[in-house]
C-alpha positions as CSV (number, residue, x, y, z in Angstrom):
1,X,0.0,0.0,0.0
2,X,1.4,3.5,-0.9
3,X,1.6,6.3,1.9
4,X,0.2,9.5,1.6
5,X,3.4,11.1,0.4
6,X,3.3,8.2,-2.3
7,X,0.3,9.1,-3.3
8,X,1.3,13.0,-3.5
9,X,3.8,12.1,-6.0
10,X,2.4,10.2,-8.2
11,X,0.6,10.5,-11.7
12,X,-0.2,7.6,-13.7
13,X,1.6,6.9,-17.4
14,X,3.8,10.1,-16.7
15,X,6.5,9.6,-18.9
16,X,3.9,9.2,-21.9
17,X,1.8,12.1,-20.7
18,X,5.6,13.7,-21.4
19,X,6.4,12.0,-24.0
20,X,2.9,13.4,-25.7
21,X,3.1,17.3,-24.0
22,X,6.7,17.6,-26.1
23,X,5.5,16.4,-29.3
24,X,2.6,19.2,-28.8
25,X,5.5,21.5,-27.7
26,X,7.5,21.2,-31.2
27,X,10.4,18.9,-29.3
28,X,11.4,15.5,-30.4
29,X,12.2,13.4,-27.6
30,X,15.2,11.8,-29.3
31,X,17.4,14.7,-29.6
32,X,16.6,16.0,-26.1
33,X,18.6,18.6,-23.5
34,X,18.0,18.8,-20.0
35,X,16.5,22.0,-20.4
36,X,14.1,21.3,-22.7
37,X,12.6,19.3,-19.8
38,X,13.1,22.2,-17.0
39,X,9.1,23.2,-16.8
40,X,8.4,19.9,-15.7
41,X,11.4,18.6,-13.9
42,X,12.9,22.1,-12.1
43,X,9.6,22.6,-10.0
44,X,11.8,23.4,-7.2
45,X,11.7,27.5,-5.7
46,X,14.2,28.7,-7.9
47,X,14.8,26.6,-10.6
48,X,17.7,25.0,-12.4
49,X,19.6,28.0,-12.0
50,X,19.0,28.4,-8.1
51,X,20.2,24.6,-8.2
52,X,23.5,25.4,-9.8
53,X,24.0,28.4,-8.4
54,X,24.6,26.4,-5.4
55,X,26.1,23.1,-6.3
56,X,28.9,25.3,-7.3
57,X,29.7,26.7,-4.6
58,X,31.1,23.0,-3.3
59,X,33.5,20.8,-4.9
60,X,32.1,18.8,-7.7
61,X,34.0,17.7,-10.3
62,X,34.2,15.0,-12.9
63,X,35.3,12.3,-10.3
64,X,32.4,12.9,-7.8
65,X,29.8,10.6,-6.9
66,X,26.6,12.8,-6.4
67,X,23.6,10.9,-4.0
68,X,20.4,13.4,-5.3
69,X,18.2,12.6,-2.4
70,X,14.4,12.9,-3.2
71,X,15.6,12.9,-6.7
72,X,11.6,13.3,-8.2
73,X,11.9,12.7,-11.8
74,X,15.7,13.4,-11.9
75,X,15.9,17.1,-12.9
76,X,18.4,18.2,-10.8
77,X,19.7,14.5,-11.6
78,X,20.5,15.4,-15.0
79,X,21.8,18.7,-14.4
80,X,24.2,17.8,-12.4
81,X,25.5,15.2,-14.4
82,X,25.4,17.6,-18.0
83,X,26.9,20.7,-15.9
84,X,29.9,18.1,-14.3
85,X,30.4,15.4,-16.1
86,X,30.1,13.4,-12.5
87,X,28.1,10.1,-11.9
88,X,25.2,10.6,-10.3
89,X,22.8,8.1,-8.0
90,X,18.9,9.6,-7.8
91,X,17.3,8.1,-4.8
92,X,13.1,8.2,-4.5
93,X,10.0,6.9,-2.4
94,X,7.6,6.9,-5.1
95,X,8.1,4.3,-7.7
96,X,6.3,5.8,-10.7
97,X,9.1,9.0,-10.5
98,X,11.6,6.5,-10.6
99,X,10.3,4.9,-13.4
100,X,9.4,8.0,-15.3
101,X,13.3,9.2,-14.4
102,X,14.9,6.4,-15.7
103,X,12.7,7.6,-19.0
104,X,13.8,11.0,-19.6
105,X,17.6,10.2,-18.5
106,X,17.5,8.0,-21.6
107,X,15.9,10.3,-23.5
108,X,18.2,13.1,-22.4
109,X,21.1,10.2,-23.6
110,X,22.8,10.6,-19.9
111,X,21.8,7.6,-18.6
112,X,25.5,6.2,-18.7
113,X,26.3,9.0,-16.0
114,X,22.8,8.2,-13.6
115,X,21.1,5.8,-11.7
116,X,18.2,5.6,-10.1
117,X,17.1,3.4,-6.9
118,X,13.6,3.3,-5.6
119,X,13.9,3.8,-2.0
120,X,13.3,5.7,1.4
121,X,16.1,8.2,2.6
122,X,15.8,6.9,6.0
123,X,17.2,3.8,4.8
124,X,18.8,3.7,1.8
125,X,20.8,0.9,0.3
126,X,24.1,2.4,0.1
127,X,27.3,1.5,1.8
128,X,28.6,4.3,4.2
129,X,31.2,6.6,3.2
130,X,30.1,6.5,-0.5
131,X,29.5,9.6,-1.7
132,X,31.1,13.2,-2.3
133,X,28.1,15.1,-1.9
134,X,24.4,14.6,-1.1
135,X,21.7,17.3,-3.2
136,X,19.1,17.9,-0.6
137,X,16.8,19.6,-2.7
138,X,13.0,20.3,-1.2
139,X,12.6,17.4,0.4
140,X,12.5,17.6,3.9
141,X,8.9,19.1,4.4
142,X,7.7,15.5,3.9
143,X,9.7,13.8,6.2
144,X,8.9,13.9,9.8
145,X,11.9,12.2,11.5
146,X,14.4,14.5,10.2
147,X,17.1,13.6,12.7
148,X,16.8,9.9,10.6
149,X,17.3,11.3,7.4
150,X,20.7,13.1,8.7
151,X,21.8,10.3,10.2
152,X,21.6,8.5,6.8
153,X,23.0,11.4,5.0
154,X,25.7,11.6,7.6
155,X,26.4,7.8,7.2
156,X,26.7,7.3,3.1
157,X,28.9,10.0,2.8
158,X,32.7,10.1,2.6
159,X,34.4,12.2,5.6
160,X,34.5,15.8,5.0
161,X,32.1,15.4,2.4
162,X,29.2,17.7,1.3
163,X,25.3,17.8,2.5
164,X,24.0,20.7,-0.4
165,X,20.3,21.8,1.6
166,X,18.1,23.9,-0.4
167,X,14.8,23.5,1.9
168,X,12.0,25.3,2.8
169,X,11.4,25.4,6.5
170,X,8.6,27.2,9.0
171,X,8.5,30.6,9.6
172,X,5.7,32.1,12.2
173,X,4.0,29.4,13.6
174,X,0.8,30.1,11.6
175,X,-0.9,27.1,8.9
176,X,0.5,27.5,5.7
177,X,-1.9,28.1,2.2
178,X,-2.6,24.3,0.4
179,X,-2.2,23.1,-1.8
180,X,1.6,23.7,-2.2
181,X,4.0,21.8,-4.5
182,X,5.1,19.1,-1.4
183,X,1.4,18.8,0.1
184,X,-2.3,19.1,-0.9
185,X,-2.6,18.5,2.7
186,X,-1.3,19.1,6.3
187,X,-1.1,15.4,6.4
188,X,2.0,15.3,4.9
189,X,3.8,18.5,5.5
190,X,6.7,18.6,8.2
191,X,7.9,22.0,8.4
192,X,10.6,22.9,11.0
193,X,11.8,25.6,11.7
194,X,15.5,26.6,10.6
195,X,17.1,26.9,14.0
196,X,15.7,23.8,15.4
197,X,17.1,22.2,11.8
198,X,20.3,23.8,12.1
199,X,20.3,21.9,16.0
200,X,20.0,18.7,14.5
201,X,22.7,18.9,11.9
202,X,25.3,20.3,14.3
203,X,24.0,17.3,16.6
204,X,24.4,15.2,13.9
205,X,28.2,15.9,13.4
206,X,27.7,18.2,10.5
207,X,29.6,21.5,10.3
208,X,28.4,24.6,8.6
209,X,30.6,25.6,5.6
210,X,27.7,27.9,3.6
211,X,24.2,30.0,4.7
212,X,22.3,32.2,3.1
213,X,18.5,32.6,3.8
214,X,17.0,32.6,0.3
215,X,13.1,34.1,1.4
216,X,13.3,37.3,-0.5
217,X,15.0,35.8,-3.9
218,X,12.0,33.2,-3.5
219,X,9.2,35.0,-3.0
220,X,10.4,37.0,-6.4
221,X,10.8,34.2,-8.2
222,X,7.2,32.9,-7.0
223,X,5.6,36.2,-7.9
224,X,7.2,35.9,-11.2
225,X,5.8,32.5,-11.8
226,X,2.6,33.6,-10.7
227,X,2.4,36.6,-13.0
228,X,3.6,33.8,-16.0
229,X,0.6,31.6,-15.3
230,X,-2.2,33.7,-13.8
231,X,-5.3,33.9,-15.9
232,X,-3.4,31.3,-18.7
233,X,-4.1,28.1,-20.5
234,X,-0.9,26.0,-19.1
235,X,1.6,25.1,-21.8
236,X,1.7,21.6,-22.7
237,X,4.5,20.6,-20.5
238,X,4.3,21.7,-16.7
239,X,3.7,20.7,-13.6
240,X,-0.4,19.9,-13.9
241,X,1.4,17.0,-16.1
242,X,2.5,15.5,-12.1
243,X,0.2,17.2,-9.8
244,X,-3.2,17.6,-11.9
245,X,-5.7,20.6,-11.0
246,X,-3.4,21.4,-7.7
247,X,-0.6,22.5,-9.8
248,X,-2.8,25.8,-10.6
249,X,-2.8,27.1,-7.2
250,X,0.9,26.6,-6.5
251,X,2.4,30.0,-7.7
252,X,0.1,32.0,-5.7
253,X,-0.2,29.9,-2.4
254,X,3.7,30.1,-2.1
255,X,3.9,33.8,-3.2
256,X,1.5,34.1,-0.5
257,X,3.2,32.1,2.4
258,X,6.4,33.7,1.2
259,X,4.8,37.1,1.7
260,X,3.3,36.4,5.6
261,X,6.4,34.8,6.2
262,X,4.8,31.4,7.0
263,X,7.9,29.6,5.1
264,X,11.3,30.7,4.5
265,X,13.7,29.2,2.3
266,X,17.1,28.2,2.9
267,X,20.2,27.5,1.0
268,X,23.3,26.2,2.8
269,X,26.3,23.6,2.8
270,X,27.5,21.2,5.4
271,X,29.9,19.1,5.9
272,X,30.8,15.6,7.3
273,X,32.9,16.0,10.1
């Protein structure tokens, strides 16, 4: 039986409902660049460019071994892997992602630099000290024992290794406006707040290297989303091709919990002691 996060994330036949929304768009699906799939697979705050903006702040290179945790349908996946030339391992609860990830890495013709595992970040079938660097990329807010999910991160990778967060987290303790891109539902939104976050890495045995707190640049980009989309057919390929009707309410609930500073977004690096 899937969990309610499962069910969140998943959309039936998703790589063909892709597969048909690029052939509407003009694009042939053999002769395909990450960023031609970037409105359906960068649905993080930001963007691809917020996601390399801070990858490269670390020390990826061509050798690295990259663990994208919550790896969805492998955007920031195949970014990472066009922008370094590194191998990359994609790690996700719901199988149908997974699936559809494997897809678009193939069609995107990087599959010899990813892989994808169907699994849960509290307990992920990877031997410890693995890893270079672990992309933790909007994931968090649906997992409830965060302290698990650090001690996992903590264990696959290598000593003094990298833990990339780009998260949102709780601001004033007030409910936030659903449905949002992580939850249709309080059910399965975990929102901590950053200093109670930041306990549990240090706890952990992490040790801060980067911070910025991203709210401001977020909310812009969120109001510019929303002033895209508002009052607009959506293009053929987007995010109602994952989340359905719910995807139409997304720019303007976040610009709004943005704005009454419900959430905040934060971008920072850590590393393994």
């Amino acid at each position: 039986m899937k969990s309610h996060v499962e069910n969140h994330y998943h959309s039936d036949n998703l790589s063909q409902k892709i597969h048909s929304a690029l052939k509407k768009s003009g694009r042939d699906a053999s002769v395909l660049a990450p960023k031609d799939l970037s409105s359906v697979d960068q649905l993080h705050t930001g963007g691809a460019k917020a996601t390399l903006a801070l990858t490269q702040k670390t020390r990826i290179t061509k050798n690295s071994l990259i663990l994208d945790a919550g790896c969805g349908i492998g955007g920031s996946s195949r970014l990472l892997a066009k922008t370094f030339q590194c191998q990359v391992t994609g790690i996700d609860l719901a199988e149908s992602f997974i699936e559809t990830a494997k897809d678009l890495t193939r069609w995107c013709a990087l599959d010899h630099y990813i892989n994808f595992e169907q699994g849960s970040v509290l307990d992920m079938p990877f031997k410890t000290d693995t890893f270079d660097a672990i992309l933790c990329q909007h994931i968090l807010m649906n997992i409830q024992d965060k302290q698990a999910a650090l001690k996992e991160f903590y264990r696959v990778l290598k000593p003094g290794a990298n833990l990339i967060i780009h998260e949102i987290f709780q601001g004033e303790n007030k409910p936030i406006a659903l449905p949002v891109p992580w939850a249709g539902n309080h059910e399965i939104s975990f929102l901590l707040p950053w200093e109670k976050f930041n306990f549990l890495l240090t706890t952990t045995g992490f040790t801060q290297d980067f911070f910025s707190d991203e709210t401001k640049t977020a909310l812009a980009w969120w109001q510019m989303v929303d002033a895209a989309t508002k009052n607009k057919n959506p293009r053929p390929l987007g995010p109602h091709l994952v989340f359905g009707s719910n995807a139409t309410f997304f720019a303007t609930n976040m610009q709004n919990n943005f704005q009454n500073k419900t959430i905040q977004c934060i971008e920072a690096v850590f590393k393994k002691s």
